[in-house]
C-alpha positions in Angstrom: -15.8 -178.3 -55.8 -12.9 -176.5 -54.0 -14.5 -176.8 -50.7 -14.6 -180.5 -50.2 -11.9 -182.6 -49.8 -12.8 -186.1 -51.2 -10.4 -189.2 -51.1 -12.3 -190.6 -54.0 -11.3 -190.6 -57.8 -11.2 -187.9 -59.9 -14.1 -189.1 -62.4 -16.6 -189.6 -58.8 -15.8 -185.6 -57.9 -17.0 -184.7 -61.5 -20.1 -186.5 -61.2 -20.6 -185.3 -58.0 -19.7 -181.6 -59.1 -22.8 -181.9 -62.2 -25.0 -184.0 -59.3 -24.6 -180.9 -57.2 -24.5 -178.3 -59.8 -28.4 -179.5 -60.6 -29.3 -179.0 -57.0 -27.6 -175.4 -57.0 -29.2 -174.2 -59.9 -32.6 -173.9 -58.7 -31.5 -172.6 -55.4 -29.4 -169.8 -57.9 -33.1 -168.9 -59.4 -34.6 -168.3 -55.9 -35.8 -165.1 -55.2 -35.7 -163.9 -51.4 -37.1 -160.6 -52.1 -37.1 -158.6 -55.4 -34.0 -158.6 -57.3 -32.0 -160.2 -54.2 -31.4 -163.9 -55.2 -30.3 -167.1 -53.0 -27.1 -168.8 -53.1 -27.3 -172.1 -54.3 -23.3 -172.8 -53.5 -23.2 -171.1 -49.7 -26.6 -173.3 -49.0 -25.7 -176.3 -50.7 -24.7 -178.4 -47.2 -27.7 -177.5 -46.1 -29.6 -178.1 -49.0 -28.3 -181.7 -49.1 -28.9 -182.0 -45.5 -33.1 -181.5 -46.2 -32.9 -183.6 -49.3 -31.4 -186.5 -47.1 -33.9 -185.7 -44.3 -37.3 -186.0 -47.3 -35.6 -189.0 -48.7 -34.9 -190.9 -45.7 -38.5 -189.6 -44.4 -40.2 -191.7 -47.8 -38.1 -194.5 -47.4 -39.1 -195.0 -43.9 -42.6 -194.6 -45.1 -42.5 -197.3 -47.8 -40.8 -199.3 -45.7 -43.7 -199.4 -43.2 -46.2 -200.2 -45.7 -45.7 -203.7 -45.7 -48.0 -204.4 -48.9 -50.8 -202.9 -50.3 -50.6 -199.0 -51.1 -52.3 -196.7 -48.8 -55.9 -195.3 -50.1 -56.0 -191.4 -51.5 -57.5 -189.1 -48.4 -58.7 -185.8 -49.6 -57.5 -186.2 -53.0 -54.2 -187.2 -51.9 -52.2 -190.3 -52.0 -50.3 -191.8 -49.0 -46.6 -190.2 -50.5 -48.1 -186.9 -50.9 -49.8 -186.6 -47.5 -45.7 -187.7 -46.4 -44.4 -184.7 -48.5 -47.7 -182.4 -47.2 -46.7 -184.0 -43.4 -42.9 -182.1 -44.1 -43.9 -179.4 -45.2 -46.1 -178.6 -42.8 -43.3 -179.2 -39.8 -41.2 -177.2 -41.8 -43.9 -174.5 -42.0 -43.6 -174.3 -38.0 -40.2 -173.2 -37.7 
């Protein structure tokens, strides 16, 4: 990771090289058009800026839940209709 400067210990950057290195991969495999693929390592502070975003959006939601688990609407359970809910609001921009 020669673009981040870390103050931590050589054995937390290699796990957090391989942590990152699964979240590149997939973004590697991503096809924008035909033949022209994505970037996993230019996209990657963004990438773990919308991971943060989805996982602090499903903690807030458990959090709120107080209890019991919500009923399934529509074939859906309450978590998916929170992962549908982001989707769609990313969908808008």
């Amino acid at each position: 990771m020669n673009s981040v400067i870390c103050s931590t210990t050589k054995a937390t950057n290699t796990l957090l090289a391989a942590w990152t290195a699964k979240l590149v991969a997939p973004y590697n495999a991503y096809q924008a058009l035909p033949g022209v693929h994505a970037n996993g390592r230019w996209t990657l502070g963004a990438n773990l800026a919308d991971l943060a975003g989805w996982e602090a959006s499903y903690q807030a939601y458990q959090m709120s839940l107080q209890g019991p688990a919500t009923p399934v609407i529509a074939g859906f359970t309450g978590a998916q209709r929170v992962f549908l809910g982001n989707a769609q609001i990313l969908r808008t921009k």
